[in-house]
C-alpha positions in Angstrom: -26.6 -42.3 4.6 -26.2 -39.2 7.1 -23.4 -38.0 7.7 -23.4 -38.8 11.7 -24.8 -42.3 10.8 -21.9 -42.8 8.3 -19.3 -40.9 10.8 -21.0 -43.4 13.4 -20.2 -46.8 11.6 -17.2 -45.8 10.8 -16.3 -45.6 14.7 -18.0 -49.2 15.1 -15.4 -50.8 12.6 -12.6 -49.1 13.8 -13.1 -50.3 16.6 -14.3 -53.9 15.4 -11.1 -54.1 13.0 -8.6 -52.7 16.0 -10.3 -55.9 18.2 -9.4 -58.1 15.9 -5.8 -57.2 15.2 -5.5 -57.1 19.3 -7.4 -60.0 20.3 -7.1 -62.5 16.9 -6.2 -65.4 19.5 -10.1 -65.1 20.7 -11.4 -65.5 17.5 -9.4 -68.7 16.7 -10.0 -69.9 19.8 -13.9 -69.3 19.8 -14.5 -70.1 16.2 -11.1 -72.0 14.4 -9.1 -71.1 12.0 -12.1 -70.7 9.4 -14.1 -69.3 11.5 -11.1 -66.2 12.3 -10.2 -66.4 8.2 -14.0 -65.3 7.5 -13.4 -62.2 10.4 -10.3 -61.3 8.9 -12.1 -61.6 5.7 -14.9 -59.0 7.1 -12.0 -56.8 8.3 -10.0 -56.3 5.1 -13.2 -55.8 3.3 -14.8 -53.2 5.5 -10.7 -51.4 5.2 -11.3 -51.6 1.6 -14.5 -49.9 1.8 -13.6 -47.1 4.4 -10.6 -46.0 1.9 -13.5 -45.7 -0.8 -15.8 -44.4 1.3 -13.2 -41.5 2.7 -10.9 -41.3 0.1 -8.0 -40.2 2.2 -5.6 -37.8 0.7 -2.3 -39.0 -0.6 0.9 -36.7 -0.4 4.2 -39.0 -1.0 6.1 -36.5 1.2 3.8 -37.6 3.6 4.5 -41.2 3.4 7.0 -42.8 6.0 9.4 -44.7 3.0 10.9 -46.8 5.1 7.7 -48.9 5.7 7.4 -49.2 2.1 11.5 -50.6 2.2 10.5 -53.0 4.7 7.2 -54.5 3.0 8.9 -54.3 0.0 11.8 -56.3 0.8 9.8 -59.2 2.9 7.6 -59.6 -0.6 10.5 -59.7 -2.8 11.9 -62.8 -0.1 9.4 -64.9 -1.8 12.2 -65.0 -5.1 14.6 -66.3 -2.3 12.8 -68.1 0.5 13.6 -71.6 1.2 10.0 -72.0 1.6 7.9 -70.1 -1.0 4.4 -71.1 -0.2 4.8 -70.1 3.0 6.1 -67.2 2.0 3.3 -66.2 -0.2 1.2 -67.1 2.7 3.0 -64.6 5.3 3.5 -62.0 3.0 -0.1 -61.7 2.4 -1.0 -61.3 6.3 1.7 -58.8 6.5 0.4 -56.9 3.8 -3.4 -57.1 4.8 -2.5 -56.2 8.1 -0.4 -53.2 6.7 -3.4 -52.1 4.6 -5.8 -51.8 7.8 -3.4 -50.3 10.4 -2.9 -48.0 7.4 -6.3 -47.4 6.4 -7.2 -46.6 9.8 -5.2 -44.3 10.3 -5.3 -42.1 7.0 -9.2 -42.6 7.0 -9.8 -41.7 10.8 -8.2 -38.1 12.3 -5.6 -39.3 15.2 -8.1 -38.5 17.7 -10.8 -40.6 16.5 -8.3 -43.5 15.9 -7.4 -43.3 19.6 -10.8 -42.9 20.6 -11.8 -46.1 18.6 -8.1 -47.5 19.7 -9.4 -46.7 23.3 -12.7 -49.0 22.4 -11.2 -51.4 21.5 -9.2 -51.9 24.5 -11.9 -52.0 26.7 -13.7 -54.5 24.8 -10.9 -56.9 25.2 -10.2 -56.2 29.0 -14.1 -56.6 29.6 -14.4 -59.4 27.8 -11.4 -61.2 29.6 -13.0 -60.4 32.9 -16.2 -61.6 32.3 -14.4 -64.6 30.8 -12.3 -65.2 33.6 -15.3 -64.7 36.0 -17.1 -67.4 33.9 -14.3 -69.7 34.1 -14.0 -69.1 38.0 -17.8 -69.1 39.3 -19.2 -72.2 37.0 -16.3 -73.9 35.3 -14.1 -74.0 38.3 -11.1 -76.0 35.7 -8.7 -75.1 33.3 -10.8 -74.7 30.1 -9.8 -75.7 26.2 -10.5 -73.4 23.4 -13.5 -74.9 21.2 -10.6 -75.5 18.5 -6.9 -76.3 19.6 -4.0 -76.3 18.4 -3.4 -80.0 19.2 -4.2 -83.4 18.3 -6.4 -84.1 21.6 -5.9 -88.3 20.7 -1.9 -87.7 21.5 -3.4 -87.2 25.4 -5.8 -89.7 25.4 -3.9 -92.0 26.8 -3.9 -89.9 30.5 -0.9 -87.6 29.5 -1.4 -84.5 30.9 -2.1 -82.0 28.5 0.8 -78.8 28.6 -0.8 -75.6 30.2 0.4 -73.9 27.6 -2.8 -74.7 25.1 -5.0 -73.9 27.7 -7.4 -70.9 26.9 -7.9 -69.9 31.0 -6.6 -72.0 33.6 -9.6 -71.0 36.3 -6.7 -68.7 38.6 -9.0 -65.7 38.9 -9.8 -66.2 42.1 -6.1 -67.8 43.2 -4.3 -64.2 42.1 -3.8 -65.3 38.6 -2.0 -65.2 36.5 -4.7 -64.9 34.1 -5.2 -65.3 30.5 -8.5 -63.6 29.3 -9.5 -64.0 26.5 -6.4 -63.7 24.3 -5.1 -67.0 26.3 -2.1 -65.4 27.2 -1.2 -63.2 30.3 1.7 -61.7 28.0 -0.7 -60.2 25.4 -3.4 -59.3 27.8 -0.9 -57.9 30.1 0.0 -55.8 26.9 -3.5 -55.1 26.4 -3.5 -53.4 29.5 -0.4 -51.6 29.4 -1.8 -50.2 26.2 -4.7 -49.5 27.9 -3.3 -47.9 31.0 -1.3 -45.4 28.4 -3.8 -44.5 26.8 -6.9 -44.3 29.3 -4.2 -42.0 31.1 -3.7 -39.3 28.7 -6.9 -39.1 27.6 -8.2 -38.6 31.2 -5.6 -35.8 31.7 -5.9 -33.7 28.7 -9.8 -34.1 29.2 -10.6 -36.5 26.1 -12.7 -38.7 28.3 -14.6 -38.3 31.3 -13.2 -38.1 34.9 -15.1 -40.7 36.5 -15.1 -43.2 33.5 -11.6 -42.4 32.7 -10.4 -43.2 36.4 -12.6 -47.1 36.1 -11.2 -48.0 33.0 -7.5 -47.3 34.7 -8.2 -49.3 37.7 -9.3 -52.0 35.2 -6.0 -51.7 33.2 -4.1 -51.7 36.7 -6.2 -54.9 38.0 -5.3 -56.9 34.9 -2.1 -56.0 35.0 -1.5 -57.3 38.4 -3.3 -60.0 37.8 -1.6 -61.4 34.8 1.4 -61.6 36.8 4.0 -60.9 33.2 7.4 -60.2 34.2 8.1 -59.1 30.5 4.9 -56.5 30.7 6.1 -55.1 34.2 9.4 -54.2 32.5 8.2 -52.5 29.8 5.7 -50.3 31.7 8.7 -49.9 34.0 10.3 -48.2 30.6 6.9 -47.1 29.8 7.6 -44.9 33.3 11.3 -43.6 32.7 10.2 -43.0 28.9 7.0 -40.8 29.9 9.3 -39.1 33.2 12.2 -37.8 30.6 9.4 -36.1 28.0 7.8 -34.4 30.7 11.6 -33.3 31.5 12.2 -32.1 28.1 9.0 -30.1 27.6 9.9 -28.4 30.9 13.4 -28.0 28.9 12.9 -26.6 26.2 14.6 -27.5 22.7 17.8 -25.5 23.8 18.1 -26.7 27.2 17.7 -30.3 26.8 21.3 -31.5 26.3 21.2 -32.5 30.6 18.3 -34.9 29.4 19.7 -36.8 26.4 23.3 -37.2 28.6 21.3 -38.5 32.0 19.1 -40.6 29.1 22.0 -42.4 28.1 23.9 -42.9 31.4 20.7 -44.3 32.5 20.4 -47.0 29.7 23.9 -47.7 30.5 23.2 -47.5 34.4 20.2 -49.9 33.7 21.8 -52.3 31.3 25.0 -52.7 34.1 22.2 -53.3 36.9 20.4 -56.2 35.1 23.3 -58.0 34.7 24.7 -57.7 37.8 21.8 -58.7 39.4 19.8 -60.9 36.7 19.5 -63.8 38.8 17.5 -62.1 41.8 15.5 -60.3 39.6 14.6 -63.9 37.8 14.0 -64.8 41.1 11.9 -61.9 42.2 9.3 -62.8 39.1 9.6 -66.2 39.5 11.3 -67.0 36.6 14.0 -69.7 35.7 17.6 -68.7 34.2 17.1 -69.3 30.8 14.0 -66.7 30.9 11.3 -70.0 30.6 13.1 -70.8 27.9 14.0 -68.4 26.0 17.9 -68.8 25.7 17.2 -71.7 24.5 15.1 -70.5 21.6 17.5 -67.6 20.7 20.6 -69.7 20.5 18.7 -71.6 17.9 17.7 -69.0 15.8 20.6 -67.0 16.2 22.4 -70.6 14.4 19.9 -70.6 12.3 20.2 -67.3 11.0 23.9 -68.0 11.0 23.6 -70.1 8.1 21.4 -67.1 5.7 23.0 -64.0 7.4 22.7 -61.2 4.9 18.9 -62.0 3.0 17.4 -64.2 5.7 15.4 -67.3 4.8 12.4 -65.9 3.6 9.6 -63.6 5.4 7.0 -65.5 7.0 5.3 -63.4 9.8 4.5 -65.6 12.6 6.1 -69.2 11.6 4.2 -71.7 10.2 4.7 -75.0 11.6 4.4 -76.8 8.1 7.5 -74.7 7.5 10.5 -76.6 8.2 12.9 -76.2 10.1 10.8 -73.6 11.9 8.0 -76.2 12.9 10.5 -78.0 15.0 12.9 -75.0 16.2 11.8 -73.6 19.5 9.9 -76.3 22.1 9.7 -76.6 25.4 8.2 -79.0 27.7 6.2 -80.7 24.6 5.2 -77.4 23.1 6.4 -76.0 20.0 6.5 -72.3 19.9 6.2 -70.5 16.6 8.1 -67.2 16.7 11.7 -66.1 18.1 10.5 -64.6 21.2 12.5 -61.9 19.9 11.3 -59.3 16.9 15.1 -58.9 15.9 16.1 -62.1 15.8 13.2 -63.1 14.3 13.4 -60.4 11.4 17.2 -61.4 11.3 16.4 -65.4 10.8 13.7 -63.8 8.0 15.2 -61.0 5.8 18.9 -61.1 7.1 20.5 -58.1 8.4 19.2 -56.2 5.7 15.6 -56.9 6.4 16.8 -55.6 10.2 18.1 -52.5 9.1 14.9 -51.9 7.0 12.9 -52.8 10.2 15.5 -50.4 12.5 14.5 -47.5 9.9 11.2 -47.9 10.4 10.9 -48.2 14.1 13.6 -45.3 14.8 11.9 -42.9 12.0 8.7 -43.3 14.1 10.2 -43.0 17.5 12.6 -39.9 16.6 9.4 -37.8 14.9 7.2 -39.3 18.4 9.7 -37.9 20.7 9.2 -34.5 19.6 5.5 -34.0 18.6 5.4 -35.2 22.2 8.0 -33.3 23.8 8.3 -29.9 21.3 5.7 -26.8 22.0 2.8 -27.2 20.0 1.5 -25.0 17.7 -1.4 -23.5 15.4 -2.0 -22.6 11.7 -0.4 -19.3 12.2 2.8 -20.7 14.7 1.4 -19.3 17.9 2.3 -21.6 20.7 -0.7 -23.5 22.4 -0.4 -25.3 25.3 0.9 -28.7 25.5 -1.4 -31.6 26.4 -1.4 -35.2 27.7 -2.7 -37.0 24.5 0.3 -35.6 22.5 2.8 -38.2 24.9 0.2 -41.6 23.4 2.2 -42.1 19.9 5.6 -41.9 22.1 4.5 -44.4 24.9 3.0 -46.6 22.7 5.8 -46.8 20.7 8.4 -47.2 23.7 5.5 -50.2 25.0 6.3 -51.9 21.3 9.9 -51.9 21.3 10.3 -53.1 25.2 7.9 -55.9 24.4 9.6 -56.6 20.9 12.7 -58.0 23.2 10.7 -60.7 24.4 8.0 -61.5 22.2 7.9 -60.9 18.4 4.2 -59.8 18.4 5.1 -56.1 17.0 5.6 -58.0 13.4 2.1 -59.6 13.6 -1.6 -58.6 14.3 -2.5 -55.5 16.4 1.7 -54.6 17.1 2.5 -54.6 13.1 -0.9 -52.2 12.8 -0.1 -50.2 15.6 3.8 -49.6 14.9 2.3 -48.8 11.1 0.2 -46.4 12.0 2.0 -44.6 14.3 4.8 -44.5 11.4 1.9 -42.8 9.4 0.5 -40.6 11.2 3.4 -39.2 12.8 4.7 -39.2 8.9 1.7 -37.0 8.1 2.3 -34.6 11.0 5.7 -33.9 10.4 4.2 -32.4 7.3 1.0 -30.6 8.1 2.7 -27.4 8.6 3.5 -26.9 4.9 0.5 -25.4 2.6 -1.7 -28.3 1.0 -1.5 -28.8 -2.6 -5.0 -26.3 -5.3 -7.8 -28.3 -4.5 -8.3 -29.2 -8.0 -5.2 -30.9 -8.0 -5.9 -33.1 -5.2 -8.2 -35.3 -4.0 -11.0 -34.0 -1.4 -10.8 -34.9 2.3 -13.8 -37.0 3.5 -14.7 -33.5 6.0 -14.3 -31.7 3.1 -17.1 -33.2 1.0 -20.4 -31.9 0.5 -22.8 -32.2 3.6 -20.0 -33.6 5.8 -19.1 -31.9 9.1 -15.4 -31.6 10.0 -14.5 -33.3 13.4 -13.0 -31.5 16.5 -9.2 -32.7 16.4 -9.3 -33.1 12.4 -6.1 -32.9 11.0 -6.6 -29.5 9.8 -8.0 -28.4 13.3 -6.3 -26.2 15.7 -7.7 -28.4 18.3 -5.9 -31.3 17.8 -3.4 -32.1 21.0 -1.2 -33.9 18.0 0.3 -31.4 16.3 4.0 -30.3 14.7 5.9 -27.8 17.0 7.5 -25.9 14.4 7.8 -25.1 10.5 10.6 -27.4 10.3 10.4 -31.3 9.0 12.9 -33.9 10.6 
């Protein structure tokens, strides 16, 4: 195989595994839970095959510990769990899903992992378009997925069936919200957000072009306003103030940027005041009810449930499985049973205890701290000359900040395309922290996939000057 054909299918499963983490709801809804197992199945194996194919170099300086911690603890729950079949179960999605984020982004420069990230992304938001446009024009009702979740005989008898299982409820047309195809105008809402990040720095620092760059960000925009999430619009609302005090600090400087970390924090404070003074109009202003649809509802109960296995948790188990007791029962509302916290820390809390939250605090923190300043500190090449800073540098930081805003309401940064992308960001941030420092003989390492014979290095490798990613000093935090 050539190396541009190899280089080329190694872009097509990127992007094809990155779907899949992002839009995993599609595939059980289109084919069943067999039908996703046998995708998965194709994901994990192509991973497995892209790590032999590249063999990406290993440095353990280079390797973010506290993702090992955390992986390591929620495996050795299983000894503890109150439910160790489920356990198993869990901790082997976590850890395939570890693997791939992983592999992707040790296989794959930062730049092509965007790029392929970036793909991804629009495949999902075209898809839920032409999807919801489908639905609209020749459906014109609320449409099932092909495999639900439910037992259709407990509705045969006229019940009406909870929106909630819905796939798209035919609003297109009505304003939305609207569900795409991940069934959920929460994730797609994400989807965009993650889109609208990432389309935007790419089309200021030039990695994509002007006029498809500016499409795909009124695509991102349209979806978000039509998915109509409260929880999304807050966290781009961070997304904003996160992005607005980096700029600030690069215009700083590292000695001058005292003023921004003292406004930063009388802001959260500022902020936190304001919501609660004024939680019920802004409820109101989104349409939501005082318990948050629910939500207080669900954390009281799995705060009490925690209660009762504060320190180790009762076992790690991703996503609850509704087999699972008491977790099959724990959070419903109007006749549906939800299976997570609606929370990330309360649900890691209910799972691993407080230990397992401080192992998840490390890693989230350890890969915000080193995002802040590749995004915010002057960026430099081999020989520490300054170069001039760039747009793409700010995507690990926003990302990141898009994560944690969303991990307050939802849980989906422990599961799917949030676990990946929280991993790899851990990773590669890990890896830049330490580029500066001279690399290992070369016989005493292995050899990087653009360094074997008859491959060509790409522009923005991690040994390129070019890269807009890069470490702004000698120094590792």
């Amino acid at each position: 195989m050539t190396p541009d054909r190899r280089r080329a299918l190694v872009g097509a499963f990127a992007t094809f595994a990155l779907f899949t983490l992002l839009a995993g709801q599609f595939w059980r809804n289109l084919l069943g839970w067999w039908g996703f197992g046998v995708v998965a199945v194709l994901v994990l194996v192509g991973a497995v095959w892209l790590v032999l194919e590249t063999r990406p170099r290993w440095i353990w300086r280079r390797v973010p510990k506290s993702t090992i911690a955390f992986l390591g603890l929620a495996t050795l729950s299983i000894a503890w769990s109150a439910y160790p079949a489920a356990s198993v179960l869990g901790v082997a999605t976590t850890l395939v899903t570890a693997f791939v984020g992983i592999a992707l982004v040790l296989c794959l420069d930062w730049n092509r992992f965007v790029g392929a990230l970036a793909a991804a992304i629009k495949w999902v938001l075209g898809l839920s378009i032409a999807f919801e446009l489908w639905v609209a024009l020749f459906v014109r009702e609320p449409v099932l997925p092909n495999f639900p979740d439910f037992d259709p005989a407990a509705y045969a008898d006229g019940e009406r069936v909870p929106m909630a299982f819905y796939w798209s409820r035919a609003l297109l047309f009505e304003g939305g919200p609207v569900e795409g195809i991940v069934a959920s105008r929460n994730l797609l809402g994400m989807v965009a957000l993650l889109g609208a990040v990432v389309f935007g720095a790419l089309l200021a620092s030039g990695g994509i072009r002007r006029g498809r760059g500016i499409a795909w960000l009124v695509v991102a925009g349209l979806m978000l306003v039509l998915t109509r999430s409260a929880t999304v619009t807050l966290v781009g609302v961070l997304v904003l103030v996160a992005l607005g005090f980096a700029i600030w600090a690069r215009r700083r400087g590292p000695e001058r940027r005292r003023l921004v970390y003292a406004t930063a924090g009388f802001a959260l404070v500022a902020s936190v005041a304001l919501l609660i003074a004024f939680w019920g109009t802004l409820l109101a202003a989104f349409g939501k009810s005082e318990d948050v649809t629910g939500r207080f509802d669900i954390w009281n109960a799995v705060i009490g449930l925690a209660g009762e296995r504060p320190w180790f948790g009762w076992g790690w188990m991703s996503y609850w499985q509704p087999w699972a007791e008491p977790f099959g029962t724990l959070a419903e509302r109007n006749g549906v049973f939800y299976l997570q916290a609606h929370n990330a820390w309360l649900d890691v809390w209910v799972q691993l205890g407080i230990v397992g939250v401080l192992a998840f605090a490390s890693v989230v923190i350890g890969a915000l701290w080193r995002s802040w300043f590749l995004a915010v500190d002057q960026p430099r090449d081999a020989t520490g000359a300054p170069r001039p800073y760039t747009a793409a540098a700010f995507i690990p930081l926003l990302l990141l900040v898009a994560l944690i805003g969303q991990s307050l309401a939802e849980s989906r940064i422990l599961v799917e395309g949030g676990f990946a992308l929280l991993l790899a960001i851990a990773w590669a941030t890990k890896r830049r922290q330490w580029e500066h420092e001279p690399l290992p003989a070369p016989h005493a390492r292995p050899r990087l996939a653009d360094e074997r014979p008859g491959a060509t290095r790409s522009p923005g490798s991690p040994r390129s000057t070019r890269s807009p990613f890069s470490p702004r000093s000698s120094r590792a935090r």
